[in-house]
N, C-alpha and C positions, 0 to 999 in steps of 0.2 A: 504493500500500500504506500510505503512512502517513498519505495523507487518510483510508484507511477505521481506521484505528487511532484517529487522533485523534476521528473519530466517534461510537466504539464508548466510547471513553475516555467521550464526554460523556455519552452516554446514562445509561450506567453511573452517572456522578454523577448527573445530574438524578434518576434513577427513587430513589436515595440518599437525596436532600433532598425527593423528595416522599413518600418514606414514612416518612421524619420528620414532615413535614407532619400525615399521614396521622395516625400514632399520636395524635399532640398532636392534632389537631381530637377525635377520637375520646375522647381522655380528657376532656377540655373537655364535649364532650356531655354527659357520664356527671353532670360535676357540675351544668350547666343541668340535665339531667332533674329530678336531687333537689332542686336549688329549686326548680323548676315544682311537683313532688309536694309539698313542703310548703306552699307559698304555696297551692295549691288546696287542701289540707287545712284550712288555716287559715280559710278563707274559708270553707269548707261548716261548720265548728265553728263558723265566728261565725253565720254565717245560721240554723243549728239550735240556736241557743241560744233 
């Protein structure tokens, strides 16, 4: 009973720290995306100049 407890225990945390993980990768995208859009922006303005 208390190997399945201590188990249950860890699962619990790891799935914890990986959706911390989770959010943080996922905010991090958000801000790559908007430099990718601007840096391609920038680039089709200079070539269409």
């Amino acid at each position: 009973m208390r190997t399945l407890l201590i188990v249950l225990m860890s699962l619990f945390f790891a799935g914890c720290a990986t959706w911390q993980g989770v959010k943080q990768d996922t905010g991090d995208a958000a801000e790559w995306s908007k430099e990718k859009v601007n840096q391609g922006a920038t680039y089709v303005k200079e070539k269409t100049e």
